[in-house]
N, C-alpha and C positions, 0 to 999 in steps of 0.2 A: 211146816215152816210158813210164817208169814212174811209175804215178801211187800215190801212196799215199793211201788212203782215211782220211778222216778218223774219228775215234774222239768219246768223249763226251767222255772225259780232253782229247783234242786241242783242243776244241773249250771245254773248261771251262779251257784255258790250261797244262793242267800241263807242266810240263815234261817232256823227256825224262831218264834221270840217265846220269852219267856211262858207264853201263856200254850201253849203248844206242849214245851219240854216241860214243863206241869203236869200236864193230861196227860204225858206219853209216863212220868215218872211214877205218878200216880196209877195208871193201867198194868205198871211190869210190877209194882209192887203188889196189886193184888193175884197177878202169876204167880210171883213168888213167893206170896203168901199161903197159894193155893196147893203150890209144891212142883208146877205144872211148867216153870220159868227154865229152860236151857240155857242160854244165853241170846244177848241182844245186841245188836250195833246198826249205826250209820254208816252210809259207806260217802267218799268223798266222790264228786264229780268225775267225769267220765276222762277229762281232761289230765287228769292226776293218773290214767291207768293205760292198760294198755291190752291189747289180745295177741294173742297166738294163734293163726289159721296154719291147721295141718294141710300138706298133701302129701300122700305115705307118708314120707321118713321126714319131706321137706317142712321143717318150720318158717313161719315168716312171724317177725312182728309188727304190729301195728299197733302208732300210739293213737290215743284221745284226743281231743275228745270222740264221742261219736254222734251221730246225726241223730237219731231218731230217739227221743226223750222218754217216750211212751213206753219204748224196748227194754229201757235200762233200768236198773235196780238204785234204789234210793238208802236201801237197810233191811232189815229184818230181822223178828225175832223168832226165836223156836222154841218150843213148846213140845211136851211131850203128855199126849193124854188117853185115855181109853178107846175115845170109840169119835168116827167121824161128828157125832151129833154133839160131842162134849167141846172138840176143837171152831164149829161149825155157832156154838152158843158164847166163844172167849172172843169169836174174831168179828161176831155183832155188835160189842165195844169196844172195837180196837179206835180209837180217837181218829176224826177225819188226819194224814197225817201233811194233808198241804198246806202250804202256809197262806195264814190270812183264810183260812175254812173256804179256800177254790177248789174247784172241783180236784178229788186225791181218787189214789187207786191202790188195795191190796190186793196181791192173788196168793191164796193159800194149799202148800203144795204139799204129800205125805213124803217122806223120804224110804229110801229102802233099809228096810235092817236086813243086816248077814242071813238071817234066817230067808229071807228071800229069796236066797239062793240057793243053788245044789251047792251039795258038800263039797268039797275041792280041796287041793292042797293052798292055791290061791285065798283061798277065804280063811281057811287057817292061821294064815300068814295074817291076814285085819284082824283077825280074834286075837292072837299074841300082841298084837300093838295095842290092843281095847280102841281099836275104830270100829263103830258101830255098836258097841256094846249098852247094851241098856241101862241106864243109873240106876 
């Protein structure tokens, strides 16, 4: 997963301009051309959302925005490829993704598949939904 770090701009709503969503449109299509494209999105401001902090059973929630810009998630896309060096050569083009080419941030994360797990009745139960299953 690459995850693009949120900005102040992202975070204060601006948009991106057109020459941005170019290069970001242009980079998913060669994903998808590659075969390598999962899916991709934006996510809106931190303002627009909310968390959930557990303690045991207690839930609380708390809305948006949140303080620290750096922390927060801007989008991301996913990608499914062979080997760390394959994902590791797609995300040395991924387009600066802040607006106005300011300083941006992605952090690229592997996710777990079911196989990473022990067998269970638990995991069974993701395998009948096809969560986690591999395309």
């Amino acid at each position: 997963m690459i995850i693009v770090k949120a900005t102040s701009d992202s975070e204060a709503g601006v948009m991106p301009e057109e020459k941005l969503i170019a290069e970001m449109a242009a980079y998913h299509e060669e994903l998808a051309k590659a075969g390598v494209l999962l899916d991709a999105s934006g996510l809106q401001a931190s303002a627009k959302g909310w968390r959930i902090k557990y303690d045991g059973a207690s839930r609380t929630v708390i809305d948006g925005p949140f303080t620290e810009a750096k922390e927060l998630i801007a989008g991301y896309t996913l990608i499914q490829v062979k080997s760390k060096g394959e994902a590791l050569e797609w995300t040395r083009h991924f387009p600066n993704p802040a607006v106005d080419g300011k300083q941006g941030e992605i952090e690229v994360r592997q996710l777990f598949e079911l196989e990473d797990f022990g067998p269970s009745d638990a995991i069974e139960r993701f395998r009948e939904m096809g969560v986690g299953v591999e395309r």
